[in-house]
N, C-alpha and C positions, 0 to 999 in steps of 0.2 A: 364261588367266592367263599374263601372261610372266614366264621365267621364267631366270636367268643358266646359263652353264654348269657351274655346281655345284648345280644346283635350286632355288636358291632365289629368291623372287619377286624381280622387281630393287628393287621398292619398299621392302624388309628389306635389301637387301643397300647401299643408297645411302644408307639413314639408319642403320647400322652406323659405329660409330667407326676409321675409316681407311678407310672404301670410297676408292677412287684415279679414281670417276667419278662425275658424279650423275646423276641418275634418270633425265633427260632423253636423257643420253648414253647410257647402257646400253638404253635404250629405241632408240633411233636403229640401234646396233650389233645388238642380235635383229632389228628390221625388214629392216636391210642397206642402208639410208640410208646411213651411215658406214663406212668401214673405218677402227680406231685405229691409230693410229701402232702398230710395233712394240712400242716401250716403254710403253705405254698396255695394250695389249695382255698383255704380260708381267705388270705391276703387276696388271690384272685377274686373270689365270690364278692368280697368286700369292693375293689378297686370298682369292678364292673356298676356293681348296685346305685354307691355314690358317686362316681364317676363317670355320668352317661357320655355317649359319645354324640358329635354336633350334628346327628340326623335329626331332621327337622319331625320325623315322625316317633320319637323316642317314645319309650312306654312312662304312664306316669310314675313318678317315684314312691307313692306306696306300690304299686305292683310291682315295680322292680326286687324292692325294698323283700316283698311277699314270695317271688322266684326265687332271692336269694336264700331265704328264710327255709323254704320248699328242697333249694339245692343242697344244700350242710343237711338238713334234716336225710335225705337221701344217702348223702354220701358219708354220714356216720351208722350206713347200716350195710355198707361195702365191704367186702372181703380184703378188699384190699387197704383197709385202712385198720382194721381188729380189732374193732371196738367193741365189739360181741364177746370175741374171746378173753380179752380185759376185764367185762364182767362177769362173765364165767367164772374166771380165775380170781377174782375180786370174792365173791360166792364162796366157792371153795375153799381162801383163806383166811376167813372170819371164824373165829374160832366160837366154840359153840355157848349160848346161853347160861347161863348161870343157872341149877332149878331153878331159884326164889325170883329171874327176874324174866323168865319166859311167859309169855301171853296167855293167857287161858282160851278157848276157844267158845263161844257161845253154844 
């Protein structure tokens, strides 16, 4: 059974009012056919968290809350999203310190 990153089967979770993907596509994402855009990504993580699905054994909503929290923290250190290299290059083109306004160091 597949199954989303909040447990619940994707087939519950994509005919749910505001799922942010359809079935097909959350199906593509657990296989690893697909990787979502960031913001696809996000909007999932989010829909999942506050959005639990009507298993009577659901996790409470702080830990859901704390998974999702746990997932984005993960998935902004993914090669596939370049967040790394953004800062890299962020680094890079900061141009450099003024003498008079650089740190001293202790």
């Amino acid at each position: 059974m597949d199954r989303s990153p909040g447990g619940v089967p994707a087939w519950d979770a994509a005919s749910a009012p505001g799922c942010p993907a359809a079935r097909q596509t959350i199906y593509a994402y657990e296989r690893g056919g697909l990787t979502p855009s960031l913001q696809q990504f996000l909007d999932l993580v989010e829909f999942y968290a506050l959005h639990p699905g009507p298993d009577e054994h659901a996790k409470l909503e702080e830990d859901r809350r704390a998974q999702a929290v746990a997932a984005i923290s993960r998935a902004l250190t993914l090669p596939a999203y370049h967040v790394r290299q953004a800062h890299d290059l962020i680094d890079r083109l900061q141009p450099p310190l003024a003498e008079g306004r650089r740190r001293r160091t202790p």
